[in-house]
PyMOL Python script that loads the backbone (N, CA, C, O; Angstrom):
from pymol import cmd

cmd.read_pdbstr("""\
ATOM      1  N   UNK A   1    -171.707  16.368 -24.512  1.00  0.00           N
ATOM      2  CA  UNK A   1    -171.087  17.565 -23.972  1.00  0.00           C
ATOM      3  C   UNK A   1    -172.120  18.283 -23.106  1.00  0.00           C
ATOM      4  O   UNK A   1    -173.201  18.650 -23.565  1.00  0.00           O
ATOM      5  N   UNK A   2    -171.784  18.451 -21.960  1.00  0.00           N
ATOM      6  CA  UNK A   2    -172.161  19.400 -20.567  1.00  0.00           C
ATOM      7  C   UNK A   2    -172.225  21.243 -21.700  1.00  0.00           C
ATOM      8  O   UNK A   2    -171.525  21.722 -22.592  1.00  0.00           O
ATOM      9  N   UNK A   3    -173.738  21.781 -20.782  1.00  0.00           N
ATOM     10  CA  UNK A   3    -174.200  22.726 -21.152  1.00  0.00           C
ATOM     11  C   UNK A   3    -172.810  23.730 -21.014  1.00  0.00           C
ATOM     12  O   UNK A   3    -172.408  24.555 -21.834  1.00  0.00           O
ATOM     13  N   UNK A   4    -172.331  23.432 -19.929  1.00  0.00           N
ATOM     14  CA  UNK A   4    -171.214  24.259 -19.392  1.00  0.00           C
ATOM     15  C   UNK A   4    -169.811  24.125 -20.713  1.00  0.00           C
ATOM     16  O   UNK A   4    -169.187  24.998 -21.315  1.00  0.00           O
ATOM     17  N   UNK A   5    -169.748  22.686 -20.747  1.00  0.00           N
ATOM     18  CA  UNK A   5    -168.415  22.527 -21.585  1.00  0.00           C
ATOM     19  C   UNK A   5    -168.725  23.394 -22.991  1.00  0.00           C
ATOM     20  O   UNK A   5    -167.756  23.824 -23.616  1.00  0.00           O
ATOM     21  N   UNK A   6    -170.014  23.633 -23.456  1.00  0.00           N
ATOM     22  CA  UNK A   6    -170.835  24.131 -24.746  1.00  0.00           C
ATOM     23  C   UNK A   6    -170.267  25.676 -24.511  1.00  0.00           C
ATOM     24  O   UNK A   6    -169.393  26.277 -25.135  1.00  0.00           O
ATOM     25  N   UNK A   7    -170.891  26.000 -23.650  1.00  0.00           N
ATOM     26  CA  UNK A   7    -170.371  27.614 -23.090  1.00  0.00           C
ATOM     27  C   UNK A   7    -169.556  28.079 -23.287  1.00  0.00           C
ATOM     28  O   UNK A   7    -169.326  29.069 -23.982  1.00  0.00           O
ATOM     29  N   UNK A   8    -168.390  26.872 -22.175  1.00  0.00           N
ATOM     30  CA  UNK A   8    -166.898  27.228 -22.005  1.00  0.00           C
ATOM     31  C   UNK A   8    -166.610  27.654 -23.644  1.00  0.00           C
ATOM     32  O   UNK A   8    -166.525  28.804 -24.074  1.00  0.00           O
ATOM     33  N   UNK A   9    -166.464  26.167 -24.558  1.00  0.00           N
ATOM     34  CA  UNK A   9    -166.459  26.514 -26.096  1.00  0.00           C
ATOM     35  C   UNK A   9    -166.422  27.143 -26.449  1.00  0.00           C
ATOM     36  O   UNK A   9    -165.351  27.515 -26.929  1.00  0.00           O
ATOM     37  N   UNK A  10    -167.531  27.859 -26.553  1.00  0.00           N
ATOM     38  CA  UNK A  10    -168.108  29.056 -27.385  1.00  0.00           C
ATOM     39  C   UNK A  10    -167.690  30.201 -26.844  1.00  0.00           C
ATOM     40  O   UNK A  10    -167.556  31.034 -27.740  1.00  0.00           O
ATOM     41  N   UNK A  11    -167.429  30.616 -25.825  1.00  0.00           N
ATOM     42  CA  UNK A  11    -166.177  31.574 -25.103  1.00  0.00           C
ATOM     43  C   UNK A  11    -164.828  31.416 -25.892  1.00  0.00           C
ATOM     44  O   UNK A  11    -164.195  32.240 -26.552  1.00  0.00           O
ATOM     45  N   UNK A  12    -164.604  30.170 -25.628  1.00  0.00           N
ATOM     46  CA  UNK A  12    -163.027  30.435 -26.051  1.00  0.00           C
ATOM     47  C   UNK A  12    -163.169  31.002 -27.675  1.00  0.00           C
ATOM     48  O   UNK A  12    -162.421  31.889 -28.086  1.00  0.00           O
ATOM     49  N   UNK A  13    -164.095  30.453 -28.431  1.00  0.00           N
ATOM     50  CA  UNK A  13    -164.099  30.736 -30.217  1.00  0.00           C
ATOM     51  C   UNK A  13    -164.869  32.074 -29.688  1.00  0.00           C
ATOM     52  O   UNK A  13    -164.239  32.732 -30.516  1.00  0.00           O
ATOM     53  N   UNK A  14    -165.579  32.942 -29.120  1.00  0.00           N
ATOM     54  CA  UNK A  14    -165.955  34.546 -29.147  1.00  0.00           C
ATOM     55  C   UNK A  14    -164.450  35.225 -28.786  1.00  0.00           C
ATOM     56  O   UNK A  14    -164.243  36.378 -29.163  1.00  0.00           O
ATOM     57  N   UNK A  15    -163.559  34.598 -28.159  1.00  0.00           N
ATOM     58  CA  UNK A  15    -162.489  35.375 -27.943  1.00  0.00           C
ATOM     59  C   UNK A  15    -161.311  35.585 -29.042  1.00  0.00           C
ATOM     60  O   UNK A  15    -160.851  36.587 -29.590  1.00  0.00           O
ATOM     61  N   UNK A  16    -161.027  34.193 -29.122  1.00  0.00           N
ATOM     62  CA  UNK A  16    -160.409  34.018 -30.439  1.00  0.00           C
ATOM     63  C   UNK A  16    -160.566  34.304 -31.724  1.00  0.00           C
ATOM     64  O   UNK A  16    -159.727  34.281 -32.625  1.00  0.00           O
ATOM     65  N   UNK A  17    -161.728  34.585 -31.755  1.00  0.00           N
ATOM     66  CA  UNK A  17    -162.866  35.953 -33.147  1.00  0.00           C
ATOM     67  C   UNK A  17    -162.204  37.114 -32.664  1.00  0.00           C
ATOM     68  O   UNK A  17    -161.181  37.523 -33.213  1.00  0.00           O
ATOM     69  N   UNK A  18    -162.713  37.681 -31.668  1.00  0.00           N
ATOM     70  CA  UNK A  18    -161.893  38.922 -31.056  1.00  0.00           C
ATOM     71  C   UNK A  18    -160.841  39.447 -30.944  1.00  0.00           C
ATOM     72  O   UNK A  18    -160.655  40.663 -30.996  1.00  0.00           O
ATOM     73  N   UNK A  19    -159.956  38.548 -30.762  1.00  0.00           N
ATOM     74  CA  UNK A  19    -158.666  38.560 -31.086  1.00  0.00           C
ATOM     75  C   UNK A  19    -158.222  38.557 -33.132  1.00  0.00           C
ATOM     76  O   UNK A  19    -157.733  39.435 -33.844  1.00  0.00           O
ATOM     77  N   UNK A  20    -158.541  37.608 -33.338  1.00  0.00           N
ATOM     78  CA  UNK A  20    -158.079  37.560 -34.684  1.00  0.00           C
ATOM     79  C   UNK A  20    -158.751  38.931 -35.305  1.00  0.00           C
ATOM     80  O   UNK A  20    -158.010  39.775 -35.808  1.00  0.00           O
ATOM     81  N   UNK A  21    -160.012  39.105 -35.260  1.00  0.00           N
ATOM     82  CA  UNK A  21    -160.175  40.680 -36.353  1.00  0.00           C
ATOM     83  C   UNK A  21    -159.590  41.019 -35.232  1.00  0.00           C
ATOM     84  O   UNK A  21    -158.875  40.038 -35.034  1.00  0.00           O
ATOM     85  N   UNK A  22    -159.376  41.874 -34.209  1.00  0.00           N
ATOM     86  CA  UNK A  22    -158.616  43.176 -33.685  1.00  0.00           C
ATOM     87  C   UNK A  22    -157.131  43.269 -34.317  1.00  0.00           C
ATOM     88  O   UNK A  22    -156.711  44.363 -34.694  1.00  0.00           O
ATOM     89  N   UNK A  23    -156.329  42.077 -34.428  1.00  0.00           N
ATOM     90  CA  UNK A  23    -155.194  42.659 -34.729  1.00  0.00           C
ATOM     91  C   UNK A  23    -154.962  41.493 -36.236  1.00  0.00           C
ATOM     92  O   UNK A  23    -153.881  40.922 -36.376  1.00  0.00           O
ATOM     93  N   UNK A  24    -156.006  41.301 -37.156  1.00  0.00           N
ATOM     94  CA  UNK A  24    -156.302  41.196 -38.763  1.00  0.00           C
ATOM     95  C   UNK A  24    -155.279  39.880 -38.916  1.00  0.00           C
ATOM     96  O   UNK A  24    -154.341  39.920 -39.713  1.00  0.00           O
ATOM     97  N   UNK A  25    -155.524  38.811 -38.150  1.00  0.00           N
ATOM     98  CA  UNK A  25    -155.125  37.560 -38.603  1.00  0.00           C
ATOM     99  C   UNK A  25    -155.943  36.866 -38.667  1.00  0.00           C
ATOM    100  O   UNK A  25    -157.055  37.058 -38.174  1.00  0.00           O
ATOM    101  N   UNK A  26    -155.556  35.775 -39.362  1.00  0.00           N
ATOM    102  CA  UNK A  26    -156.244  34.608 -39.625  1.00  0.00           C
ATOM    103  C   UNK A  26    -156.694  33.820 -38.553  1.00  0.00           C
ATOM    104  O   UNK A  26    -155.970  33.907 -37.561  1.00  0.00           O
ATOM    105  N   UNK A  27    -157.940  32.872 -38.416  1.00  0.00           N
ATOM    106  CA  UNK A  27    -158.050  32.158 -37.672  1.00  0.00           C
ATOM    107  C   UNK A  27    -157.422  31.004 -37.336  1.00  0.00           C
ATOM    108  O   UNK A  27    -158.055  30.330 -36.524  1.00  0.00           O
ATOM    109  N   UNK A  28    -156.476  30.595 -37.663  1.00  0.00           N
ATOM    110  CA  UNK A  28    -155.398  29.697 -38.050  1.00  0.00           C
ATOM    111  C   UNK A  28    -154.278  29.788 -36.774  1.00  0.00           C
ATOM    112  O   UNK A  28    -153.912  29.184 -35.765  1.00  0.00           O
ATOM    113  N   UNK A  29    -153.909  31.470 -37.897  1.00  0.00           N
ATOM    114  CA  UNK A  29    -152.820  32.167 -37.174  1.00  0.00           C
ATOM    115  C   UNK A  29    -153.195  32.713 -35.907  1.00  0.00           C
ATOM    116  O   UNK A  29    -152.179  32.810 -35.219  1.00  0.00           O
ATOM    117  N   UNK A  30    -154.161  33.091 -35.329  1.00  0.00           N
ATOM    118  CA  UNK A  30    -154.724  33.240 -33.505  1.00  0.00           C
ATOM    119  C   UNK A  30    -154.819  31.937 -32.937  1.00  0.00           C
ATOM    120  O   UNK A  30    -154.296  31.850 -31.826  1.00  0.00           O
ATOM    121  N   UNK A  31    -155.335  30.913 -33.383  1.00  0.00           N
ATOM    122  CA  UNK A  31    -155.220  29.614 -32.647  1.00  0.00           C
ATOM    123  C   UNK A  31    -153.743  29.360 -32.229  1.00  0.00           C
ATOM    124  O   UNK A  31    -153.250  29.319 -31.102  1.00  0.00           O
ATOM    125  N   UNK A  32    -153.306  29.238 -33.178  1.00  0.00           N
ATOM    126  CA  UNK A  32    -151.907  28.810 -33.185  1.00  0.00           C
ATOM    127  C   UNK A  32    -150.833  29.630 -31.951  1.00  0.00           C
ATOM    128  O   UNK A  32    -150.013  29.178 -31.152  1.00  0.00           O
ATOM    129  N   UNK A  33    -151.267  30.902 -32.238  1.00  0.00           N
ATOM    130  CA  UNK A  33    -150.787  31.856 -31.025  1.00  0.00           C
ATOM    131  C   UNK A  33    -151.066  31.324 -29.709  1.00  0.00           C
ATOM    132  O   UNK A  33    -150.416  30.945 -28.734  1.00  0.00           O
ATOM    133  N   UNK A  34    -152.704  31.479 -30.167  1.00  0.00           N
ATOM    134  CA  UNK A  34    -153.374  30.713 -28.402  1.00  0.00           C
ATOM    135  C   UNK A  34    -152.832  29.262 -27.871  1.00  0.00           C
ATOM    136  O   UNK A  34    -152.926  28.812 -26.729  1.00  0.00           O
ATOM    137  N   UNK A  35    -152.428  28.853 -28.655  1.00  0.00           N
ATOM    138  CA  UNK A  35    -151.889  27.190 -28.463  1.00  0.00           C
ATOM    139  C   UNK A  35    -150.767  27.429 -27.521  1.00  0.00           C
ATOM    140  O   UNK A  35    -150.522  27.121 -26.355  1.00  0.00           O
ATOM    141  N   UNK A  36    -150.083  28.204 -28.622  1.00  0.00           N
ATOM    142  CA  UNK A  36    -148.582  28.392 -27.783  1.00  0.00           C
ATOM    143  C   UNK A  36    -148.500  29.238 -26.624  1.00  0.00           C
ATOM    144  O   UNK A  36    -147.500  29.074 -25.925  1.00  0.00           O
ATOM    145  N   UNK A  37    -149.554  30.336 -26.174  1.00  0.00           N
ATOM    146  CA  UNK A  37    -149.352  30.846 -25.157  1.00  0.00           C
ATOM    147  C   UNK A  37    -150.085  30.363 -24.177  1.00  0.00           C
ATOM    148  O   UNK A  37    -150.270  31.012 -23.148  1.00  0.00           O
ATOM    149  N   UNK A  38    -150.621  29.094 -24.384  1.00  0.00           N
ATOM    150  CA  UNK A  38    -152.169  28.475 -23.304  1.00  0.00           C
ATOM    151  C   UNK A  38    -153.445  29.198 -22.983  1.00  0.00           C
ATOM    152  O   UNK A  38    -154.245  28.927 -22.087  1.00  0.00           O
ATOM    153  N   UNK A  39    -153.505  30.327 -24.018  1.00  0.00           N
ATOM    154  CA  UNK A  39    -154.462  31.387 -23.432  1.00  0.00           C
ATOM    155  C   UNK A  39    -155.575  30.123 -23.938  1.00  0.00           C
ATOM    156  O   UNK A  39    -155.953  29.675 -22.856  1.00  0.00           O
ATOM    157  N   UNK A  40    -156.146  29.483 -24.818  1.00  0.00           N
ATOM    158  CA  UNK A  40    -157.560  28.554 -24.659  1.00  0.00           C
ATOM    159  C   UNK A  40    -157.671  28.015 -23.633  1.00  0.00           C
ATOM    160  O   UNK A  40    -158.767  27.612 -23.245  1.00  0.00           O
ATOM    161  N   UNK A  41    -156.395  27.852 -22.832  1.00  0.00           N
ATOM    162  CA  UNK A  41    -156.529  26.587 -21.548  1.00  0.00           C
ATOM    163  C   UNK A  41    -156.900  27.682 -20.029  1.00  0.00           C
ATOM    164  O   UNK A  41    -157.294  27.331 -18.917  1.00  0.00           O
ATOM    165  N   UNK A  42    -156.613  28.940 -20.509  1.00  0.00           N
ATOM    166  CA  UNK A  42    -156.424  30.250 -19.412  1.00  0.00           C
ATOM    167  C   UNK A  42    -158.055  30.754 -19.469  1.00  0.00           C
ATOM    168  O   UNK A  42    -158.570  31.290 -18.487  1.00  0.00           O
ATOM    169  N   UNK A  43    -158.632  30.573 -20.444  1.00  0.00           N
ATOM    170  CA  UNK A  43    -159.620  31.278 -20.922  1.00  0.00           C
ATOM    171  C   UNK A  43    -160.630  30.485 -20.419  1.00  0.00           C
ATOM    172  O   UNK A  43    -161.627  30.960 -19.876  1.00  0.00           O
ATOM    173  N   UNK A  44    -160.426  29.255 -20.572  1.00  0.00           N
ATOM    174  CA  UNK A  44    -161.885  27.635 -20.251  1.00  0.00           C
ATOM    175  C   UNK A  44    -161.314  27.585 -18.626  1.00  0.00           C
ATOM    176  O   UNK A  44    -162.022  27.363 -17.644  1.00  0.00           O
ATOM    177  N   UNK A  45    -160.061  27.813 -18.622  1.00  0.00           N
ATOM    178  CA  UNK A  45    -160.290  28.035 -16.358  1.00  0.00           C
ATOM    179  C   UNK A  45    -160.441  28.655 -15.626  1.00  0.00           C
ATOM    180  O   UNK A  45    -160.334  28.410 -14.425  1.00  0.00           O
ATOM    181  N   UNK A  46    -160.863  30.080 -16.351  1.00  0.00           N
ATOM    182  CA  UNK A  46    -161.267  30.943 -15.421  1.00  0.00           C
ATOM    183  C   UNK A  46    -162.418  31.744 -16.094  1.00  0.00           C
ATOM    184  O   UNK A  46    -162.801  32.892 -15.868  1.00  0.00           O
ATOM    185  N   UNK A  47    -162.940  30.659 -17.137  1.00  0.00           N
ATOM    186  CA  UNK A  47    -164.321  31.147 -17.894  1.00  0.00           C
ATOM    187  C   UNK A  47    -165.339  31.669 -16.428  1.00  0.00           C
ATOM    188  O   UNK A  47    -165.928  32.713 -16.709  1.00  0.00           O
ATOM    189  N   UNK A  48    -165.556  31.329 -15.429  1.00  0.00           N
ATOM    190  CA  UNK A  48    -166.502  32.083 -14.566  1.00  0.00           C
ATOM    191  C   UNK A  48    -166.384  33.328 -14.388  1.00  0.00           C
ATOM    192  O   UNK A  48    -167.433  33.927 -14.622  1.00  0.00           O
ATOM    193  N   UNK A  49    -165.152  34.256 -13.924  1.00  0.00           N
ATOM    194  CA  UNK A  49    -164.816  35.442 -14.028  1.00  0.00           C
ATOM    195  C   UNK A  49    -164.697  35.779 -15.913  1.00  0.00           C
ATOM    196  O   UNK A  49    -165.534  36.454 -16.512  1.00  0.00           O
ATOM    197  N   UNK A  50    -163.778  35.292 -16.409  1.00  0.00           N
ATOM    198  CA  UNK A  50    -163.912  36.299 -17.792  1.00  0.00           C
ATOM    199  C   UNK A  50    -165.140  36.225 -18.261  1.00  0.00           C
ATOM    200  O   UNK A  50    -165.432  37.219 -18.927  1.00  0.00           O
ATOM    201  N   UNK A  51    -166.008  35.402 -18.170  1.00  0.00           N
ATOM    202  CA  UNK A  51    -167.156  35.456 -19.167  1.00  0.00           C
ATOM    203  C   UNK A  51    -168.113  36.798 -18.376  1.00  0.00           C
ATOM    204  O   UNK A  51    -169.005  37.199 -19.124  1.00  0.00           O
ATOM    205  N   UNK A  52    -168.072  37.289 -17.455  1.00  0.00           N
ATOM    206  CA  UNK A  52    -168.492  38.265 -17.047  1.00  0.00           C
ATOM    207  C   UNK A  52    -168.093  39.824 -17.508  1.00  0.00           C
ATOM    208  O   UNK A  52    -168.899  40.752 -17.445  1.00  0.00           O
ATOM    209  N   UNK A  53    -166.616  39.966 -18.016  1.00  0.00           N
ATOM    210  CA  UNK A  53    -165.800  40.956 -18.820  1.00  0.00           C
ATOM    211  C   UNK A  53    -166.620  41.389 -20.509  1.00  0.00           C
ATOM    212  O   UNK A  53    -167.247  40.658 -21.275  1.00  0.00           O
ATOM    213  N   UNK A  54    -166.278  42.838 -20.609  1.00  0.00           N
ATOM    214  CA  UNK A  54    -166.415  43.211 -21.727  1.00  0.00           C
ATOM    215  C   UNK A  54    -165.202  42.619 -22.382  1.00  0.00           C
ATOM    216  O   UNK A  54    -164.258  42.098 -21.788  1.00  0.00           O
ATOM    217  N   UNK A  55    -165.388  42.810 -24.122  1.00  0.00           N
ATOM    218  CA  UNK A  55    -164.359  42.296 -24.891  1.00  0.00           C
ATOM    219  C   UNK A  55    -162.849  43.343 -24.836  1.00  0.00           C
ATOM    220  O   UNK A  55    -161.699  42.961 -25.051  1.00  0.00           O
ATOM    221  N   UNK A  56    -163.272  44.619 -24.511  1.00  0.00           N
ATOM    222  CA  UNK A  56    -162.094  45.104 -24.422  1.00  0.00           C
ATOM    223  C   UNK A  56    -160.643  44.444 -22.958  1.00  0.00           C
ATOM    224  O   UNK A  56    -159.437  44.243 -22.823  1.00  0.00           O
ATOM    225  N   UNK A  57    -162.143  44.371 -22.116  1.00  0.00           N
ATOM    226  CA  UNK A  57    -161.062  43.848 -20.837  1.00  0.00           C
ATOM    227  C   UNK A  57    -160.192  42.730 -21.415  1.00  0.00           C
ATOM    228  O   UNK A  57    -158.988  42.932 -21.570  1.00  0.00           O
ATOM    229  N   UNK A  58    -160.732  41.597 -21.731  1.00  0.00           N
ATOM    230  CA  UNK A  58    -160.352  40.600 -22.227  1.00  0.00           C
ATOM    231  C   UNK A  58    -159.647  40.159 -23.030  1.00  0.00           C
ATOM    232  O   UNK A  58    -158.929  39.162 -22.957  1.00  0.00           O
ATOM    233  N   UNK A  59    -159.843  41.080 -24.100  1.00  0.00           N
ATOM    234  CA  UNK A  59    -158.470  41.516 -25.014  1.00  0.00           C
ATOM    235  C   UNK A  59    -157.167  41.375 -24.348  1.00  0.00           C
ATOM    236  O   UNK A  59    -156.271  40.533 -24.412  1.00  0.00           O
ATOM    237  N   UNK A  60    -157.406  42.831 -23.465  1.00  0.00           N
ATOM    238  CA  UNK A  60    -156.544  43.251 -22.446  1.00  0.00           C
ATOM    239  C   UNK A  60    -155.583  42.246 -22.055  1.00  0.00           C
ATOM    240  O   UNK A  60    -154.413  42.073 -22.396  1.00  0.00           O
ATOM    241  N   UNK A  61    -156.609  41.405 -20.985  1.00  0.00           N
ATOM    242  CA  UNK A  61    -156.039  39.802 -20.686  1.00  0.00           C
ATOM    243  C   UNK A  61    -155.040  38.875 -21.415  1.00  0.00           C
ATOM    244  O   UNK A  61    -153.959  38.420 -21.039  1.00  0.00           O
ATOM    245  N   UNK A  62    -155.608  38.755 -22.374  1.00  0.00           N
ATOM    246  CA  UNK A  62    -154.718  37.871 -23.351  1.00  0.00           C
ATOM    247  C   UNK A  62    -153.796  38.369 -24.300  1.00  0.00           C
ATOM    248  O   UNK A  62    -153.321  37.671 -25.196  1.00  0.00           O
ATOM    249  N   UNK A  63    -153.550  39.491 -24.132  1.00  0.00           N
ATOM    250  CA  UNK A  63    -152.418  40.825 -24.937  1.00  0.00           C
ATOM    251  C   UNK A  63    -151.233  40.365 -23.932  1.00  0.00           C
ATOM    252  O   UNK A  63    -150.144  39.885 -24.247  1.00  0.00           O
ATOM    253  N   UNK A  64    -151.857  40.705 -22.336  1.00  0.00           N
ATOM    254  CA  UNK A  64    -151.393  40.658 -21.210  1.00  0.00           C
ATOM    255  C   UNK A  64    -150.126  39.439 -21.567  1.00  0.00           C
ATOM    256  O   UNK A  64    -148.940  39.604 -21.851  1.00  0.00           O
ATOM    257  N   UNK A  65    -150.985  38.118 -21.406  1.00  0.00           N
ATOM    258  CA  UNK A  65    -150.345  36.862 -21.096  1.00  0.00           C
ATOM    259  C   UNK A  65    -149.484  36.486 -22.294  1.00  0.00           C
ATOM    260  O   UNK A  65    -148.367  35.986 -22.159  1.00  0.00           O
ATOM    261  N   UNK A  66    -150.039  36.744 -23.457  1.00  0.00           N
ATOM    262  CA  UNK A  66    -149.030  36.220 -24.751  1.00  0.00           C
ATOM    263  C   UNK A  66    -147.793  37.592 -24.759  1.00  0.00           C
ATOM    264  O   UNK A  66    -147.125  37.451 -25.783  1.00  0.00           O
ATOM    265  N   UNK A  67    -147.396  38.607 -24.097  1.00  0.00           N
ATOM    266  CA  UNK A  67    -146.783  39.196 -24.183  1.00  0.00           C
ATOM    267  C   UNK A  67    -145.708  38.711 -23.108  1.00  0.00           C
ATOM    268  O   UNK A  67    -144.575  39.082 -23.416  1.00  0.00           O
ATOM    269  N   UNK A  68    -145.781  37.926 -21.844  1.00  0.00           N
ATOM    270  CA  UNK A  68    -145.101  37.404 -20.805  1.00  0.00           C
ATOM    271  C   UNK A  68    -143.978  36.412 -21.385  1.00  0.00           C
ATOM    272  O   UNK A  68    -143.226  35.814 -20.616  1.00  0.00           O
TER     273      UNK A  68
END
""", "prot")
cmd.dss("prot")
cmd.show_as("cartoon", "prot")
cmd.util.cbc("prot")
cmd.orient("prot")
């Protein structure tokens, strides 16, 4: 695995932490969300811009998209 693909990773699991304590689910139950709304696949393709965001923006983001 590419330093980058390591990154990307570890982005998507800092978000998906973020997500699950903010609104007190399981890590299970946020994956599973993220699955179904593509936010892991939203998150690793435009990791150059979000990884630059505070966690609130980002939140924001993916409140955003699983609410569409």
């Amino acid at each position: 695995m590419s330093k980058r693909d390591a990154d990307i990773l570890f982005f998507v699991a800092f978000c998906l932490e973020g997500y699950k304590n903010k609104h007190g689910l399981t890590g299970e139950a946020a994956s599973v969300l993220f699955d179904q709304h593509g936010i892991k696949q939203y998150l690793a393709d435009h990791y150059d811009v979000l990884h630059t965001q505070g966690m609130p923006w980002i939140l924001e983001e993916i409140e955003e998209r699983i609410i569409r």
